[in-house]
N, C-alpha and C positions, 0 to 999 in steps of 0.2 A: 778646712781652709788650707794645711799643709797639704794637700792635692791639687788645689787650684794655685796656687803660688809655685809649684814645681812645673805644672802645667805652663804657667807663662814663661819660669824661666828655661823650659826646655825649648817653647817655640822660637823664644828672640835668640838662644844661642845655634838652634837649627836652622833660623830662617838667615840667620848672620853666615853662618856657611854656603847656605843654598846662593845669595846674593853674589855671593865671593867667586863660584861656583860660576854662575850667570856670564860675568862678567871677564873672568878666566877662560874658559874652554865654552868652545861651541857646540852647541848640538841642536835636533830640529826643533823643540819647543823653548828652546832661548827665547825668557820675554825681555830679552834688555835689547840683545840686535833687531828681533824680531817687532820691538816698537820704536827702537831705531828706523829698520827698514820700509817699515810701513808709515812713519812720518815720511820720508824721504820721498818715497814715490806719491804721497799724496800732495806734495807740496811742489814738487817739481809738476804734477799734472795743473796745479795753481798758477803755477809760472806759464806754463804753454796754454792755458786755457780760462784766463781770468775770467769770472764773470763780472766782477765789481774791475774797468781794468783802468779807475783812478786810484783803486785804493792801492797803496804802495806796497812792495816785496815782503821789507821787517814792517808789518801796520801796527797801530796803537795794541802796544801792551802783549806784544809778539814774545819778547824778552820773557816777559811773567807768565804767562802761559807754557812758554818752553821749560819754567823752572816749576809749574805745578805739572805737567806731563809726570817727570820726573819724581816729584814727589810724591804726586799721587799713588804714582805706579809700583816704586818701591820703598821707596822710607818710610812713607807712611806702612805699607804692610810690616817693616821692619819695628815700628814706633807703635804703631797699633793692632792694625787688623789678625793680624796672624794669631798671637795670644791672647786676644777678643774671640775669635773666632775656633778655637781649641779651648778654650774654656768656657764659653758659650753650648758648644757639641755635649762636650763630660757634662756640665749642669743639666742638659734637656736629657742627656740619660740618664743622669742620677734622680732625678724627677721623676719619670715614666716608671725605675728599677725600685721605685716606694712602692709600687702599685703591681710589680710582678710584670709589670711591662716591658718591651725595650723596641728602640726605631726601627726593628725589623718585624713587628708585632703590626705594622702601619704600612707595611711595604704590600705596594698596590701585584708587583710583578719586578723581576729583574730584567734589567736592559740586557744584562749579558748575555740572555737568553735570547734576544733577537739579533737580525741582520748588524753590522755597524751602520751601513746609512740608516736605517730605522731609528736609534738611540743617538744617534747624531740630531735626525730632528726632533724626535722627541725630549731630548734635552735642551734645545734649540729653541722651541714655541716656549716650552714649561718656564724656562729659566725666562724669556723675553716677556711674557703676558704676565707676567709676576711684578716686574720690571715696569714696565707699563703702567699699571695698577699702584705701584710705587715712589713713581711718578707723581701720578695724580695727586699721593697725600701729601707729597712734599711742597704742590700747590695750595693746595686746599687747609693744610693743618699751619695756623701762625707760624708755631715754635719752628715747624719742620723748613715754613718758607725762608723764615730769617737764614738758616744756613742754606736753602737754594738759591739765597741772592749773587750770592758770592758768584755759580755758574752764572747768572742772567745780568751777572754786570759789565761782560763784554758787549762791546761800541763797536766792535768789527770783528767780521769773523775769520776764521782763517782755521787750519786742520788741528793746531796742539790747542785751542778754545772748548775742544771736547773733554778734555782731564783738566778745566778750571774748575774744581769744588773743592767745596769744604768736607774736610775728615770726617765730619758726621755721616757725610748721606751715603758713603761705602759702608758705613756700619747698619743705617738702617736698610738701604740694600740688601747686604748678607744676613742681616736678622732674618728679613722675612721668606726670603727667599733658601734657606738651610732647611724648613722643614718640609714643602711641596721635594727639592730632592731629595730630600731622607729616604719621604716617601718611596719615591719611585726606585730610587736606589741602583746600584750596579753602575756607576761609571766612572771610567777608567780614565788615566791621565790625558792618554791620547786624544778620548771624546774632547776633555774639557778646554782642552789646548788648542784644537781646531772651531771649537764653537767659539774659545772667546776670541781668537784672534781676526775669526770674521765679525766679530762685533767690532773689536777695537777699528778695523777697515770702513767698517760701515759709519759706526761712529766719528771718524777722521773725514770721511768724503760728506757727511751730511753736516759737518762745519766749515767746512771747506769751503776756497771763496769759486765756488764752480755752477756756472748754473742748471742743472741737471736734474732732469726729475726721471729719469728711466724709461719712458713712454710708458705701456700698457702696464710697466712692471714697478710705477707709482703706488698702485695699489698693494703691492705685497711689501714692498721695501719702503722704507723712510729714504727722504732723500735730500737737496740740499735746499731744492727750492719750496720744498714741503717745512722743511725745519727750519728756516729760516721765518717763519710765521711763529713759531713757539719762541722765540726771541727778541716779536716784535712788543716794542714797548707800548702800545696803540691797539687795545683791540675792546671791540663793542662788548657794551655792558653785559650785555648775558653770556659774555666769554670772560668774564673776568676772572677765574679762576687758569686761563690757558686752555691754549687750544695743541693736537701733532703729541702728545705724548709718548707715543713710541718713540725706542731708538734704536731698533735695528728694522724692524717690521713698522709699517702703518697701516698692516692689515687691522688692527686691534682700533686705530681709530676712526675707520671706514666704518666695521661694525660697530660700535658704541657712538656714534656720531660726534666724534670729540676734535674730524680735522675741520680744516680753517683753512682754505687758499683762496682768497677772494680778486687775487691779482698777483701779477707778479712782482714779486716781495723784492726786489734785486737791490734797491735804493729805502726802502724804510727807515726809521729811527731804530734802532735796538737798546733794548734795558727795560728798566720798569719806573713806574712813578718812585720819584727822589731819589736816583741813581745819581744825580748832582752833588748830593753830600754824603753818598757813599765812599769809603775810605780805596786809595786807590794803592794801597802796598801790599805783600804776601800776610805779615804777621798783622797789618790792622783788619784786613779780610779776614782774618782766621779768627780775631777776639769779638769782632761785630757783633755777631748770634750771641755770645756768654754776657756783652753791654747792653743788650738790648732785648726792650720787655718784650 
């Protein structure tokens, strides 16, 4: 136990640096400019390119969203994820280390051994189709959906509506997704830094109020008018679990037959049944899942 408690308090007084860090001095994998700068350009392309072009500049609930961006992105790593997720790692090897085993006993091959674009995408499908599949349960399982209401209670969409969730579903996210890369193993900051920040990009345009589906290149990417379906509140009964579960790729639900564009989405309803007496503040969004059976 005094391992796992040293464990945490080395991540929050590490990660408390690193933020400080972030914030102070620049450099190329800065994720605080770097989701600065990529709000910016997504939302100035909103402004020259509206697809929705009644719905206004700051639209409903603009403010709260720009304040879970934020917290999503780092407090929350500072408040949770970080010492979840370094004491989650040490457990799965103390687990395996009962049995004479350890996460390199599992490791399929090293990235390091191949090209960098190679390990770019193959970190890239791995981490996303994991995601995808992650998705799905957060639809599918009660306990899981009550804290995905929280994302699906945006009324309109706009680029920072991508980082509205609740602090659960980063944790069941990296839960599941820690051991497929164990597996595979060997990658380096640089990978991770360039994979996630094209996600955050893709993620930011496919909430975005832009009407855009890529042409031919719908099928490999998620896009906005593709995802704008997975946040309609309105869809036929043998979709009622959700449709578009991807969120960088929608290749994943071309193959598993799980997209949904029956027309163009541009003016739909958004939310989900009883979105009416869902709670409309930071902290009563965040208690809702812990009140509710």
């Amino acid at each position: 136990m005094d391992k796992y408690l040293e464990i945490i308090k080395d991540s929050y007084s590490g990660y408390f640096d690193y933020l400080i860090d972030l914030i102070t001095r620049f450099h190329w994998e800065n994720y605080f400019y770097g989701l600065i700068a990529v709000s910016l350009i997504v939302w100035i392309l909103e402004i020259l390119f509206p697809w929705r072009k009644e719905q206004r500049l700051f639209r409903k609930d603009f403010w709260l969203d720009t304040f879970y961006m934020f917290f999503n992105f780092f407090l929350l790593n500072l408040i949770v994820l970080i010492a979840l997720s370094n004491s989650a790692e040490a457990f799965f090897n103390d687990i395996l280390g009962t049995v004479g085993l350890s996460v390199q006993s599992f490791q399929l091959f090293d990235v390091k051994s191949l090209p960098l674009w190679a390990g770019l995408l193959i970190f890239f499908l791995v981490s996303d189709f994991v995601q995808w599949n992650t998705h799905r349960l957060l639809h599918r399982v009660p306990i899981l959906w009550n804290f995905h209401k929280v994302h699906h209670s945006v009324k309109e969409m706009g680029f920072a509506a991508h980082l509205r969730y609740h602090w659960m579903e980063p944790v069941v996210y990296k839960s599941l997704l820690y051991v497929p890369i164990a597996i595979i193993g060997g990658f380096d900051v640089q990978q991770v830094a360039i994979v996630h920040f094209s996600a955050l990009a893709i993620g930011h345009l496919n909430h975005a109020n832009l009407g855009w589906d890529y042409g031919i290149l719908k099928y490999i990417f998620n896009n906005p008018k593709m995802h704008i379906w997975h946040h309609a509140k309105h869809l036929p009964k043998e979709r009622k679990y959700g449709v578009n579960f991807g969120l960088s790729l929608s290749l994943w639900d071309y193959i598993f037959k799980t997209n949904h564009i029956p027309s163009d989405g541009r003016d739909i309803e958004l939310g989900f049944s009883g979105d009416e007496n869902f709670p409309q503040g930071f902290l009563e969004q965040e208690l809702y899942p812990l009140k509710t059976k």
